[in-house]
Structures are given as C-alpha cells and as structure tokens.
DRENDO-1510 file (C-alpha; in Angstrom, 1 decimal, always signed):
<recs>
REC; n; res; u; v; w
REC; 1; UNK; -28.7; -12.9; -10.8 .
REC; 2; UNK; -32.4; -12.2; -9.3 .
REC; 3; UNK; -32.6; -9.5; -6.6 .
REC; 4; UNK; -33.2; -11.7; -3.8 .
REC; 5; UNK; -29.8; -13.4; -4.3 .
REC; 6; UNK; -28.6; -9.3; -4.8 .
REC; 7; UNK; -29.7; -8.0; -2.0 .
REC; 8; UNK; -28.2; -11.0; +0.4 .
REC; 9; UNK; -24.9; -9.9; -1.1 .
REC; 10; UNK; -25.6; -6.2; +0.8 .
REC; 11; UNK; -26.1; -6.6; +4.4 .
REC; 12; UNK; -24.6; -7.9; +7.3 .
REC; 13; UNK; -26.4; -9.0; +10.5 .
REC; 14; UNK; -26.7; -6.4; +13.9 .
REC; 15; UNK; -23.8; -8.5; +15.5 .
REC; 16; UNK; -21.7; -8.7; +12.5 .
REC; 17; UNK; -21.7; -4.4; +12.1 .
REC; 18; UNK; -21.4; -4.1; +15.9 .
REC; 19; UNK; -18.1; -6.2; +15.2 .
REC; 20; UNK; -16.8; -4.3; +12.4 .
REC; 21; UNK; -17.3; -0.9; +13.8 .
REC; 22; UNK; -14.7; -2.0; +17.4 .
REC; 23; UNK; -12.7; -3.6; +14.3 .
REC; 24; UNK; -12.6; -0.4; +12.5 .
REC; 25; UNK; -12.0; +1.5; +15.8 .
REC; 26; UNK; -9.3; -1.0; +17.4 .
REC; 27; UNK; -7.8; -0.7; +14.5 .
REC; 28; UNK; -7.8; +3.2; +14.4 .
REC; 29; UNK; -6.1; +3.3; +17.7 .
REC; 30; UNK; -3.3; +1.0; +17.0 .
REC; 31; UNK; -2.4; +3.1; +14.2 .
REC; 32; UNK; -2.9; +6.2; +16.0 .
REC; 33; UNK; -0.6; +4.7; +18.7 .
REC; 34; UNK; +1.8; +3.8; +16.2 .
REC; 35; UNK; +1.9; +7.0; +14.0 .
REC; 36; UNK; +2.4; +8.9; +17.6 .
REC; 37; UNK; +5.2; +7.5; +18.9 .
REC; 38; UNK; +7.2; +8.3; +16.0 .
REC; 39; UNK; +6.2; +12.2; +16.7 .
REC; 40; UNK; +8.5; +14.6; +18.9 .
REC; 41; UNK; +8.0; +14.3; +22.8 .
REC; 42; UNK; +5.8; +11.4; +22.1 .
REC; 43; UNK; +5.2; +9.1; +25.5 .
REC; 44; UNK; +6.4; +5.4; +24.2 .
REC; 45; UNK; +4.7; +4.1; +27.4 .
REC; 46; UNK; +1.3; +5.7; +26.4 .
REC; 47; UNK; +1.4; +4.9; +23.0 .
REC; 48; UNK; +2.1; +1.5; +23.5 .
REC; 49; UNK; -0.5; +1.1; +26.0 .
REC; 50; UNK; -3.0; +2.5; +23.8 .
REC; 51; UNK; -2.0; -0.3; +21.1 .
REC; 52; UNK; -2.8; -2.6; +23.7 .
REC; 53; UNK; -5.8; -1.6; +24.5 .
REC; 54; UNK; -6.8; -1.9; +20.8 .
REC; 55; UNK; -5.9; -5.4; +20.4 .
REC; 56; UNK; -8.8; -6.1; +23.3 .
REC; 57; UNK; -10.6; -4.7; +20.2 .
REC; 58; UNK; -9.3; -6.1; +17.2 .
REC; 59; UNK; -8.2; -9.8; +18.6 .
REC; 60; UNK; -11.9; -10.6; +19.5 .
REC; 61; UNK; -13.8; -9.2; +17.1 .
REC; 62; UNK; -11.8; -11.0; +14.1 .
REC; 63; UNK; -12.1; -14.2; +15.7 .
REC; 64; UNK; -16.3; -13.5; +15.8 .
REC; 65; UNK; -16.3; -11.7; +12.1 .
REC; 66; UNK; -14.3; -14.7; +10.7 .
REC; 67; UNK; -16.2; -17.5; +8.6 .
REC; 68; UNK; -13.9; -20.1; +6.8 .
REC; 69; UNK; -15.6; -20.0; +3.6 .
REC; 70; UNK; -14.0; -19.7; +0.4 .
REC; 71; UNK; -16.2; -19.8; -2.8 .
REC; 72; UNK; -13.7; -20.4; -5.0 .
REC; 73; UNK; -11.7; -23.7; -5.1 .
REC; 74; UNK; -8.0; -22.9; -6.3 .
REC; 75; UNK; -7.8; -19.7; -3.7 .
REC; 76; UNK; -8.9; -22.5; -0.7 .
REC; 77; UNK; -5.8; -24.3; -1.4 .
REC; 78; UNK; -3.5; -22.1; -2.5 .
REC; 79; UNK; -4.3; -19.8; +1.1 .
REC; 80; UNK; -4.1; -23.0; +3.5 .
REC; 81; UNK; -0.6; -23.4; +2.2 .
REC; 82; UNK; +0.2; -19.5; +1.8 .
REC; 83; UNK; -1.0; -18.9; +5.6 .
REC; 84; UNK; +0.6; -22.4; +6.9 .
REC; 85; UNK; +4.0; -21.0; +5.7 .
REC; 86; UNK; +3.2; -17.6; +7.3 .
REC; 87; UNK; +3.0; -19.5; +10.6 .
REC; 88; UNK; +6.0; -21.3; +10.1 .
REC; 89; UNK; +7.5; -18.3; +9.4 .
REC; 90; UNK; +6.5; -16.9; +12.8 .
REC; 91; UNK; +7.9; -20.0; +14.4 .
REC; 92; UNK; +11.4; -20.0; +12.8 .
REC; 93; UNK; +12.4; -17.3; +13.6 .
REC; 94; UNK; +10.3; -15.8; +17.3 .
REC; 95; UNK; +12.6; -14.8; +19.7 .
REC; 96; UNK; +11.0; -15.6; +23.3 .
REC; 97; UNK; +12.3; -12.3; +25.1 .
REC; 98; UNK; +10.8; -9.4; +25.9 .
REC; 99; UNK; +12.3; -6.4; +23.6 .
REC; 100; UNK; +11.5; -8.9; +20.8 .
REC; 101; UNK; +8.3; -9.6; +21.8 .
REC; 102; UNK; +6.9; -6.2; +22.2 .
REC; 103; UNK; +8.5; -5.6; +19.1 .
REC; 104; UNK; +6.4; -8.3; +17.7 .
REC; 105; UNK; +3.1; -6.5; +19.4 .
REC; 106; UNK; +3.4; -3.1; +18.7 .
REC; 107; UNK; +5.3; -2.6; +15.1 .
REC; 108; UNK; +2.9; -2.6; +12.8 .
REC; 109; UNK; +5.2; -3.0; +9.6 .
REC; 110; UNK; +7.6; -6.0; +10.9 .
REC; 111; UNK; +5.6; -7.4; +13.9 .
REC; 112; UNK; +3.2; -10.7; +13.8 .
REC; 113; UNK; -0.2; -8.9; +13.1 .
REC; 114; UNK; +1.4; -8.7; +9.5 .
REC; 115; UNK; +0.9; -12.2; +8.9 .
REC; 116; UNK; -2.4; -12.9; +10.2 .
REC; 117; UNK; -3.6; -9.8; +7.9 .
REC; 118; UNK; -4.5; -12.1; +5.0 .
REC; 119; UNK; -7.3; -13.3; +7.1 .
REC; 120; UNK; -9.4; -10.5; +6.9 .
REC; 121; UNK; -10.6; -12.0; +3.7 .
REC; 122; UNK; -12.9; -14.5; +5.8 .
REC; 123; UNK; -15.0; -11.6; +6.9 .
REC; 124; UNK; -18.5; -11.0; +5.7 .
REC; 125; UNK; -18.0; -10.0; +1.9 .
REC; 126; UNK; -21.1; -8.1; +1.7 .
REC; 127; UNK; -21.5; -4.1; +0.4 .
REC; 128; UNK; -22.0; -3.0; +3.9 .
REC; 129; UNK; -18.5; -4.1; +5.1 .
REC; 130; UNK; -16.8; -2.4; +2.1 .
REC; 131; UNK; -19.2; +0.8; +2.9 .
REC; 132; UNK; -17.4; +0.4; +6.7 .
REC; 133; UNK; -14.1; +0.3; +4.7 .
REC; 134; UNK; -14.9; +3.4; +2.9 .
REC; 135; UNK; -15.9; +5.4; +6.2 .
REC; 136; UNK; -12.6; +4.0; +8.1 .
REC; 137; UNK; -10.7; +5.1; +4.8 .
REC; 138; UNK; -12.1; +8.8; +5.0 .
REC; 139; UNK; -11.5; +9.0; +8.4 .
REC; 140; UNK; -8.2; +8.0; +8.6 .
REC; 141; UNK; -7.2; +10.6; +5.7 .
REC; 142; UNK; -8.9; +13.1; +8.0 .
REC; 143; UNK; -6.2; +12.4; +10.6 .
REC; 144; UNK; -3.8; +12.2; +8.2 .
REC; 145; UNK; -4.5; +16.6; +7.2 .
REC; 146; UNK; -4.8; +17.0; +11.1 .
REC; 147; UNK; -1.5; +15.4; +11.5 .
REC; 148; UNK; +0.2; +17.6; +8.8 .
REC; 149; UNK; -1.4; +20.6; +10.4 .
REC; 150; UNK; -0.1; +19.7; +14.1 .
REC; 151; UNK; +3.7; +19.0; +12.4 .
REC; 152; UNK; +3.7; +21.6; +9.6 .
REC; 153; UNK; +6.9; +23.4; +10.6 .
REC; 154; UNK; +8.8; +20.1; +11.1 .
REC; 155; UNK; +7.3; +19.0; +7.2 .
REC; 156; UNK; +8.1; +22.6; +5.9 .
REC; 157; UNK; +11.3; +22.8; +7.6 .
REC; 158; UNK; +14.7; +23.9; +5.4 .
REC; 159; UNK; +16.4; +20.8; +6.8 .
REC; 160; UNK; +14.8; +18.8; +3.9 .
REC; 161; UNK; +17.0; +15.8; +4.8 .
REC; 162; UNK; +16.2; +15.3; +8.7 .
REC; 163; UNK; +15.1; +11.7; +10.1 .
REC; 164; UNK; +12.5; +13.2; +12.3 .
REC; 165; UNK; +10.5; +15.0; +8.9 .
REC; 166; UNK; +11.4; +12.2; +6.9 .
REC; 167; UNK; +9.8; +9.6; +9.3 .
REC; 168; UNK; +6.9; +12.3; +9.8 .
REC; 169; UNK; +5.8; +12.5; +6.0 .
REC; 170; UNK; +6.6; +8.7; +5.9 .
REC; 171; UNK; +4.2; +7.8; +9.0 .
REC; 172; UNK; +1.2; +9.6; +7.3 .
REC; 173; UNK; +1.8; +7.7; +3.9 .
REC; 174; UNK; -0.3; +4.5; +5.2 .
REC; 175; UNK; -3.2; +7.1; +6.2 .
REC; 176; UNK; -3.1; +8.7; +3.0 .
REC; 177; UNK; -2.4; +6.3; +0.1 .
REC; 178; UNK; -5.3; +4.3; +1.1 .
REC; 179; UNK; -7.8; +7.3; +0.1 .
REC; 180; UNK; -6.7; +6.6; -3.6 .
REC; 181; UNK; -9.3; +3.5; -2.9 .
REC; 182; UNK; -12.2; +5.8; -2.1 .
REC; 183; UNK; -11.2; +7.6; -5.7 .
REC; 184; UNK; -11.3; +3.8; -7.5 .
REC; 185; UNK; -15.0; +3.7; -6.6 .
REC; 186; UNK; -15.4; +7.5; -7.0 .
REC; 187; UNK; -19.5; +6.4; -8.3 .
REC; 188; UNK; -20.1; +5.6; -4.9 .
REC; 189; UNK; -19.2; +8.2; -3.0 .
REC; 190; UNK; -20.3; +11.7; -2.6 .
REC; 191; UNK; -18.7; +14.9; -3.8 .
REC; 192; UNK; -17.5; +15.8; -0.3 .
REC; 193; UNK; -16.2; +12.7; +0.2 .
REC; 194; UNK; -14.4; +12.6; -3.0 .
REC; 195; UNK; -12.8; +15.7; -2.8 .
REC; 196; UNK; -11.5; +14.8; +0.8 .
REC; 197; UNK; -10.1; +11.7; -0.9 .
REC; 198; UNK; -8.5; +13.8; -3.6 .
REC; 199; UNK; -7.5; +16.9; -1.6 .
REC; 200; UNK; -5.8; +14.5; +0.9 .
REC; 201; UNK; -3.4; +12.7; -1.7 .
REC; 202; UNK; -2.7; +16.2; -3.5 .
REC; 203; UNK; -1.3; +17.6; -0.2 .
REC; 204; UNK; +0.4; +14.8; +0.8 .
REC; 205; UNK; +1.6; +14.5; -2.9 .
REC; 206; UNK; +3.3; +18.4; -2.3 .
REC; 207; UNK; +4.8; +17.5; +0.8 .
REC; 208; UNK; +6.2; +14.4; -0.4 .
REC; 209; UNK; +7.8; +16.8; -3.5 .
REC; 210; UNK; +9.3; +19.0; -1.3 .
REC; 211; UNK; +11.1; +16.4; +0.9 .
REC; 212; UNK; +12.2; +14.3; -2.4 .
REC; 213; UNK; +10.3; +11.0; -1.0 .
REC; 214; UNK; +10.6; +9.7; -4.2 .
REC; 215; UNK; +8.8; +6.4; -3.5 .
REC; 216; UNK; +6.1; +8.7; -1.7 .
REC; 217; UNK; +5.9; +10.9; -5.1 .
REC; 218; UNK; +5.7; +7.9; -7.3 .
REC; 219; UNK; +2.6; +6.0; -4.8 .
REC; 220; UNK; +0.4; +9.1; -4.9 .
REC; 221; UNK; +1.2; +10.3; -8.3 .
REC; 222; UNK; +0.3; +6.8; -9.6 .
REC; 223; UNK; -2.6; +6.7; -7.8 .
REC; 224; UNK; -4.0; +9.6; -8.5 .
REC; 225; UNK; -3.3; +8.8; -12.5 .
REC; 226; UNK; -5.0; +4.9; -12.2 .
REC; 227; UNK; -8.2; +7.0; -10.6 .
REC; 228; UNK; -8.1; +9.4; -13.5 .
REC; 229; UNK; -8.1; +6.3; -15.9 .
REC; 230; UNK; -11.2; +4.7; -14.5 .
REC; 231; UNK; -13.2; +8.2; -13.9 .
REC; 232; UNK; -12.6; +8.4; -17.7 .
REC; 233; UNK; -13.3; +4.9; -18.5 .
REC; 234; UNK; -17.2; +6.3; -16.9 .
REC; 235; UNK; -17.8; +9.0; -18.0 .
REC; 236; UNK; -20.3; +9.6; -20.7 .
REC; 237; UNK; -18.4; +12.7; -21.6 .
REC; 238; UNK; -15.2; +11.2; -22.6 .
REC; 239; UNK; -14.4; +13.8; -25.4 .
REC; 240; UNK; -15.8; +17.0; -22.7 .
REC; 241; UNK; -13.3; +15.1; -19.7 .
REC; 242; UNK; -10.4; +14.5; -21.8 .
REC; 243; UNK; -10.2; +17.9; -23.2 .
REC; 244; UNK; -10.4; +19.5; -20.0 .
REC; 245; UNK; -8.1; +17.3; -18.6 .
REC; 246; UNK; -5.4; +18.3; -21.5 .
REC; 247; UNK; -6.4; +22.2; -20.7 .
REC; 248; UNK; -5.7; +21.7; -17.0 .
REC; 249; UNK; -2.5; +19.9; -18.0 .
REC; 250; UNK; -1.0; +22.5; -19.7 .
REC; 251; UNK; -1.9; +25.3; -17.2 .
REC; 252; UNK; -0.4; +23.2; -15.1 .
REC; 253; UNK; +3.2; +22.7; -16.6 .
REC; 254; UNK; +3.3; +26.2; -17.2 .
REC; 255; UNK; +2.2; +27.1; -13.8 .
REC; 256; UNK; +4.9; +24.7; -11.9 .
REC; 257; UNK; +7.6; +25.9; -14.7 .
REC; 258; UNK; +7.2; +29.6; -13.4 .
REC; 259; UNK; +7.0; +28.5; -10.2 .
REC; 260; UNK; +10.2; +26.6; -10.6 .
REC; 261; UNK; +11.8; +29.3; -12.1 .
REC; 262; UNK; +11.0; +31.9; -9.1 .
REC; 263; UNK; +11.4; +29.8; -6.8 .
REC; 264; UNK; +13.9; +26.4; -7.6 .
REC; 265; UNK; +14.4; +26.2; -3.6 .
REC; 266; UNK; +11.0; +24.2; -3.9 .
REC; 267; UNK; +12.0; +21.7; -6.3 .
REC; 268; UNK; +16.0; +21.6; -5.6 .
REC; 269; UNK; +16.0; +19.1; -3.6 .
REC; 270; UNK; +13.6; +16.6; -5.4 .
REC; 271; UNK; +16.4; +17.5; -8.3 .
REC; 272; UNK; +19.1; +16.9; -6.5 .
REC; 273; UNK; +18.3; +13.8; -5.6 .
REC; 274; UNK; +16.5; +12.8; -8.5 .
REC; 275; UNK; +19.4; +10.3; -9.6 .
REC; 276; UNK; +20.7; +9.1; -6.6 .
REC; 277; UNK; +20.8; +5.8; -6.0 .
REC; 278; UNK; +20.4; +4.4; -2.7 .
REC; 279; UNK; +19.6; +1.0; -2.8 .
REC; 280; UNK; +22.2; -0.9; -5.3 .
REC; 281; UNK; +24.9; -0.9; -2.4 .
REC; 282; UNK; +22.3; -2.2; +0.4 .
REC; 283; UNK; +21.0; -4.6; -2.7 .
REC; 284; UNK; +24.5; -6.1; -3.2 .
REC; 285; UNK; +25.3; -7.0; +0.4 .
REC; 286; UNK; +21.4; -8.9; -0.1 .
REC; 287; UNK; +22.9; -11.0; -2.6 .
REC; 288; UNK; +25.9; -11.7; -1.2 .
REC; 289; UNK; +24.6; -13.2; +2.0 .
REC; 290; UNK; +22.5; -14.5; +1.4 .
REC; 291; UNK; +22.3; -18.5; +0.6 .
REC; 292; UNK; +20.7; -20.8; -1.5 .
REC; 293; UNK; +18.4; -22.0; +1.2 .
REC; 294; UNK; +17.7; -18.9; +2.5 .
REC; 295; UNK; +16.9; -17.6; -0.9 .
REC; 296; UNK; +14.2; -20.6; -0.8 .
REC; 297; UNK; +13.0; -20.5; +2.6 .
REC; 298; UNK; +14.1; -17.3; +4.0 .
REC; 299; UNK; +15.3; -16.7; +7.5 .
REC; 300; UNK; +12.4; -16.8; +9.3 .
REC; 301; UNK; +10.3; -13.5; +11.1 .
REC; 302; UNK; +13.3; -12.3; +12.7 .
REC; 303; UNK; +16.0; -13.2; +9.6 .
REC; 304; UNK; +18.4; -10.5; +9.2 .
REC; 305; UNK; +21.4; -10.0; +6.1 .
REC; 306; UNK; +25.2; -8.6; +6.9 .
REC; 307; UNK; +25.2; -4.8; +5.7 .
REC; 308; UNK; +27.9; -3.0; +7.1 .
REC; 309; UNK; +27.8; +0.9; +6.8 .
REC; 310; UNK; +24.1; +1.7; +6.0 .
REC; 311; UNK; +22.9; +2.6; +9.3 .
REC; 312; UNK; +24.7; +5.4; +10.9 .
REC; 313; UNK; +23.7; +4.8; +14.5 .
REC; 314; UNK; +23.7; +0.6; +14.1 .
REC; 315; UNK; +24.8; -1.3; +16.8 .
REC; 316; UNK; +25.4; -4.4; +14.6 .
REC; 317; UNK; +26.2; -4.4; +10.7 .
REC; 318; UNK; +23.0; -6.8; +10.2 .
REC; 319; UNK; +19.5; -5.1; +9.1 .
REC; 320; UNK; +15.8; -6.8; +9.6 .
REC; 321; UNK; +15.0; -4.4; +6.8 .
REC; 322; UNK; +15.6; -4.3; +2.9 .
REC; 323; UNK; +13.9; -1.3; +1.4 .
REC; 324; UNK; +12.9; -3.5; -2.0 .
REC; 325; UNK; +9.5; -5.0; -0.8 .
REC; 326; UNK; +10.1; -8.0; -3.0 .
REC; 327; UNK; +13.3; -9.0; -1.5 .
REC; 328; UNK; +11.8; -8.4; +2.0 .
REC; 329; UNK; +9.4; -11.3; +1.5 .
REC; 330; UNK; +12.3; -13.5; +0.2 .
REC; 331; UNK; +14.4; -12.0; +3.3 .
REC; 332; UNK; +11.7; -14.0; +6.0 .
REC; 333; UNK; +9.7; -16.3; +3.5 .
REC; 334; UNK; +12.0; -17.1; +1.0 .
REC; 335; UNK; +10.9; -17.4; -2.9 .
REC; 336; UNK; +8.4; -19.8; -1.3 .
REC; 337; UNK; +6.6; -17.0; +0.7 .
REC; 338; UNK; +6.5; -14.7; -2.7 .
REC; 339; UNK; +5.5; -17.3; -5.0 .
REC; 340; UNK; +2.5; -18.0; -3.3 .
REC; 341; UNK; +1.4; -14.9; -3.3 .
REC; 342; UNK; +1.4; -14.0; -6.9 .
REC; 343; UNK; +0.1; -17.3; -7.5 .
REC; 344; UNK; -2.7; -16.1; -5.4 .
REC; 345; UNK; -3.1; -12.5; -6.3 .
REC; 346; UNK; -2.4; -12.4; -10.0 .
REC; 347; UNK; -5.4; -14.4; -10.9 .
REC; 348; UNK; -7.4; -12.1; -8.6 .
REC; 349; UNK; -6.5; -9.2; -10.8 .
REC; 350; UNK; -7.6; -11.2; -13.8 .
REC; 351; UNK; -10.8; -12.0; -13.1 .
REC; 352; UNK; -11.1; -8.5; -11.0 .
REC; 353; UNK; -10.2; -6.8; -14.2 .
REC; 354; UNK; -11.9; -9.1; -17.1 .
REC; 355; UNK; -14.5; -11.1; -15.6 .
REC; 356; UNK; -16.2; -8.6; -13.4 .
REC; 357; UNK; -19.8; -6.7; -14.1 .
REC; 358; UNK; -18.9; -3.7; -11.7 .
REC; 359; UNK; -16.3; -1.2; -10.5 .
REC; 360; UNK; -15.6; -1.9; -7.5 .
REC; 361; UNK; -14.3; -5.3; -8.6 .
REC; 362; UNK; -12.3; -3.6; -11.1 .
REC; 363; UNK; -11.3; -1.2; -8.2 .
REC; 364; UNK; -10.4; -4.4; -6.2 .
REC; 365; UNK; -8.2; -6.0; -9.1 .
REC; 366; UNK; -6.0; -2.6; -9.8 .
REC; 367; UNK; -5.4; -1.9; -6.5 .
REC; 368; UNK; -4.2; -5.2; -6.2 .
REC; 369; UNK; -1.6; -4.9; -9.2 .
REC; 370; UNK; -0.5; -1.3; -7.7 .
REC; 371; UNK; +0.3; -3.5; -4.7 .
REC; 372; UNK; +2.6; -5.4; -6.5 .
REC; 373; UNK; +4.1; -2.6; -8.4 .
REC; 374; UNK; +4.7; -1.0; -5.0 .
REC; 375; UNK; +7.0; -3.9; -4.0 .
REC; 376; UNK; +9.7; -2.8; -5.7 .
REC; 377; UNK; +10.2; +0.4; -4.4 .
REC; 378; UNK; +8.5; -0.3; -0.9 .
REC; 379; UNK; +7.1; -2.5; +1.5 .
REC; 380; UNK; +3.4; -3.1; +1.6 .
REC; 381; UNK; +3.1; -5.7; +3.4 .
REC; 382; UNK; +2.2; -5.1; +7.1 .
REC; 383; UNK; -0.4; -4.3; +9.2 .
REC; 384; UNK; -1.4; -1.3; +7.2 .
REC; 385; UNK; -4.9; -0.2; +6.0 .
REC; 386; UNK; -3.1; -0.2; +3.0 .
REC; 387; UNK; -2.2; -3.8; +3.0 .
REC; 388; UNK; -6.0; -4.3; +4.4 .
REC; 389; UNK; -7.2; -3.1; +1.1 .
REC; 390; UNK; -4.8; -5.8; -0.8 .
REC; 391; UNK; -6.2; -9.2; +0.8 .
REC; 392; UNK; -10.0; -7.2; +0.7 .
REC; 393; UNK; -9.4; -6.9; -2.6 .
REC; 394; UNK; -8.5; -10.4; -3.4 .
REC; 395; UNK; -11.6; -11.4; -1.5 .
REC; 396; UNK; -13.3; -9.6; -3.7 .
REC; 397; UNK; -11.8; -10.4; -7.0 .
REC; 398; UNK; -12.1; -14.2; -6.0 .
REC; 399; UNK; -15.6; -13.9; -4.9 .
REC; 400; UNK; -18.0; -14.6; -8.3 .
REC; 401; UNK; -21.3; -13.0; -6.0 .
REC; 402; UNK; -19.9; -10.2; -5.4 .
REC; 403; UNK; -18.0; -9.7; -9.0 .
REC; 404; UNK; -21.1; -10.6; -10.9 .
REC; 405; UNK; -23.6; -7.5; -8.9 .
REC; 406; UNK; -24.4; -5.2; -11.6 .
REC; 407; UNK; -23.1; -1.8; -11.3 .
REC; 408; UNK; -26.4; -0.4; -11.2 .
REC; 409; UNK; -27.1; -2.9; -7.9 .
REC; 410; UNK; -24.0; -1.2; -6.0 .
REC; 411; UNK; -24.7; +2.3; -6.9 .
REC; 412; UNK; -28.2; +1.6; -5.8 .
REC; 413; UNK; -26.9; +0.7; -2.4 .
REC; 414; UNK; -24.5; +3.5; -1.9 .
REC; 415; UNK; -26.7; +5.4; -2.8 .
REC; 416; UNK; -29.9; +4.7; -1.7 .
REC; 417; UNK; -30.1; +2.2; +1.5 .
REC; 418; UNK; -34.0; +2.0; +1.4 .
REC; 419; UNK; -34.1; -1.3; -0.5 .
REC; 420; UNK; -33.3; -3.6; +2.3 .
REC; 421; UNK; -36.1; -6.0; +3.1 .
</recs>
C-alpha cells in the first residue's frame, strides 16, 4: 500500500469532523439523560427533554455522515437483509400510543435507536473517526468516576442488595466497559490516557465486587485480562513483563487473602451469592412459551414471554426482558435476527484477528468476540457506546484499507498528526 492511498485512509473532510463532534456530543447527552433519570430525586421531565434535544443532534448528523458503501461483497448482502429484518421487527410489533412510544424514544437499551445502531458502520472509516471514538471513550469514563463520586454512599452502602445501588453501579457499566477499548489500542494512546482507561475499569471493577454484580465482575475482569494479552503480545520485553506480571500476581492474592481475612464483610456478599442461580427459573418459563414460530421469527419489538413471580412490583406476569442476551434477540427477532448476526460478525473477527497488519484491527475483531461472549450473561445490544464499538468494529474488520495500514502508519498518526498533506 503506497502512502498516498495511506494517508487517504486518515482524514476526514471539515464538514465530516464538524458532524462527528454534535454526533459525539448528541450522543453524550442522551446518555447523560438516560444514566440521570435513574439517579435519586432525578426530574424525568428534564431528563427526557434533554434526550430530546440530543436527537436534534444525533438524527441529522447520521443522515449527513452516512455513505452506503460497503467494500466488501458478502457483508453488503448479508447487512441489507440483517437491517431489513430489524425494520420489520420495528413494525411487528410498534405500539402507536404514547407511553409506548416515549418508551421507544428515550430507553436506550429496549427502544428503536437500538436497531438503527448497526448503521454507524456507513460512517467515514478513516483514523480520525476512530481518534473521535477514542476522545468520546475517555470522556465518557470521566463521567463515569464523577458519577461514582456524586453516589458513593448509595454504592458503599451496607444494604448491598438495594435496587436503587444496584441500578446505580449497573447505569455506569455502559460508560465504563467501553474504556477497555482505549486499553485494546493502548500503542495509541498516551500514558495519561491509558491510566484513565485502566484506573476507571479497576474502580468500577471494586465496586462491582462489593455489590456481587457478577456479570459486572466477569465484563471488567475479562477485559482487563484480553488487554493484558495483547500489551504482552507487544511488548519487546515479554520475559521482563511477564515476570512482573507473575510478581504483582502473587502480592496480589496475598494482599486480598489478608484483606479477606480482616475484613470478610467486603467479599461476603460476592460469596454468598457466588452460586446462586437466578436465571434457570426465568429461563424455563422462556422455553415454555414460547412457540415454534416465535422461536423463528420472534415477537416483534414489543414481544413479551409469560413469567409469573419474577418481578416483585409487576403489574402483569409477562416481561419485555430476558436477562440472557442471546435469548433476547430470539425473544424480538427470532433465530432469524441471531443468525444473521453471527453470520455477519464471526467472519469479522476472523479476518480482524488473522488477516489484519495492525492492532487496532485486531482490537476491532476481539472486542467483537467479547461481544458475543457477553450475550450470554447480558445484553449488549442497545444504543450503548458499548454496542457502538461492536458494529465500528465490524466496519473495521470487514474493511481490507483499513485492516491492511501497517502498524507503524497508525502509530504515526496518533502520534504525530504533522503528515497530512
């Protein structure tokens, strides 16, 4: 690849970055909105309105960043049909009233936004959008320590098993997870901003141990293990990092051994409800109502399954809502809706992993598969910087321009921005 072709892969145009920065800051908002409202003596009314300012934001700007081009052949088909049965999705099953409808608008993790997130792979795939991912990335885990400062007593609190901490540690999960992406790439990024990325997780990782999130635990834990593997897979001091890395491991058992042992008030909880199982019962009822077309086709955006006695407060015995990611795509889509998109992202992750000539593909291709991984235990699918980060990913994996720069090429432009013509 000659350097002219190189450098076209690195810049966007004036009116492209203007679009991507009110992306990026629409975007911000709506999640702030979101994350709010699920704070105490939060104003619905204001949070809501500020999430629809946003889309003012986020609505135009996609429509002028968006370029129907798709370098690859097999992704081109395989998305028409994925996003055509997204749609119909949307169609079976939209309730034309208003509680369902502002439900639609403003809940990030069920609404419609949801579905149209896959098209964020038809923006610009050039090294300055991704470096606009990175900054939105930081930023948002910057919000994510202020919001554990403002709501420390409620996230330290004895009642370990309230709905309001739950739901508070929870809501900062889609702010913090994503900096595990910023770690992925950890060559492109300054110290400071690396040790942001990394202090981030490692809090929210504590927090997440002392409420017994277990799902929580297992994302950041993972995470943080996946980073360690390709900082290692770098470094020219393999022998130097790896011994290190055993020393701190060991000071480390020993020092959360004695820590357990003065104090077991910190870890109880996470070992008393280390082998509980909640989510055979709610599992069962899945199976059991559901039928063979709906196991096919699902019930559409709004579909729901009989579950009586899981929710305490419910006014009906049917749930929107399976905790098992996978079987929340089957629950709407049907096996259609999750066929499709393995189909689509497990090559992704294959060339990503083995037909790549820099990180940040590689970055691309394993965040994917941690995606999928996470669909057992959660749901990633929404309109999440998290679930961002998948379908930018695939873009990325898919795109043979932007998987065949040389690693020297990207670090170059990270690094050093002087090079453009």
């Amino acid at each position: 690849m000659n350097k002219a072709l190189i450098v076209n892969q690195f810049y966007v145009t004036n009116k492209q970055l203007r679009n991507l920065n009110l992306f990026g800051t629409g975007f911000l908002i709506y999640s702030a909105g979101y994350i709010i409202s699920g704070t105490p003596n939060s104003n619905f009314i204001i949070c809501q309105l500020l999430q629809s300012l946003s889309l003012f934001l986020i609505i135009p700007t996609t429509i002028n960043l968006i370029r129907f081009e798709i370098e690859n052949q097999q992704l081109k088909l395989l998305f028409v049909i994925y996003f055509i049965w997204s749609l119909l999705i949307i169609i079976r099953g939209f309730q034309f009233n208003y509680s369902s409808i502002k439900q639609m608008l403003f809940d990030p993790l069920f609404g419609i936004f949801s579905y149209f997130v896959p098209l964020i792979i038809f923006f610009p795939k050039k090294l300055d959008f991704y470096k606009k991912l990175f900054d939105v990335i930081i930023i948002f885990g910057i919000l994510a320590f202020l919001y554990d400062i403002v709501f420390f007593k409620y996230l330290v609190s004895s009642d370990r098993g309230s709905i309001l901490s739950r739901d508070i540690i929870e809501n900062t999960s889609g702010l913090v997870v994503p900096c595990g992406f910023i770690l992925f790439t950890h060559g492109y990024h300054s110290n400071k901003t690396k040790l942001i990325a990394l202090g981030v997780i490692i809090l929210a990782l504590l927090f997440a141990i002392y409420k017994a999130r277990r799902t929580y635990i297992f994302m950041c834990s993972s995470t943080l293990m996946v980073a360690y593997f390709l900082y290692l897979f770098s470094s020219k001091r393999k022998i130097i990092v790896i011994y290190l890395s055993l020393l701190t491991l060991l000071i480390g058992i020993f020092y959360v051994n004695r820590l357990y042992n003065v104090n077991k008030s910190i870890f109880g909880y996470l070992v008393e409800r280390g082998d509980v199982d909640t989510r055979t019962g709610v599992e069962l009822y899945f199976y059991d109502d559901m039928r063979t077309k709906d196991w096919i086709i699902g019930r559409g955006i709004n579909g729901e399954y009989y579950c009586p006695g899981i929710e305490e407060d419910g006014v009906t015995s049917y749930r929107g809502v399976i905790e098992t990611g996978f079987l929340q795509t089957v629950l709407k889509g049907g096996l259609i809706s999750l066929g499709l998109f393995l189909f689509i992202t497990i090559p992704a992750i294959l060339k990503g992993l083995f037909d790549s000539k820099n990180t940040l593909s590689k970055a691309a291709a394993l965040w994917i598969l941690l995606g999928i991984i996470y669909s057992y235990p959660t749901i990633i699918q929404g309109f999440s910087l998290y679930y961002l980060i998948v379908w930018i990913s695939i873009g990325i994996c898919y795109s043979k321009s932007i998987r065949y720069l040389p690693e020297s090429s990207v670090i170059g432009y990270f690094n050093d921005k002087t090079i453009k013509n």
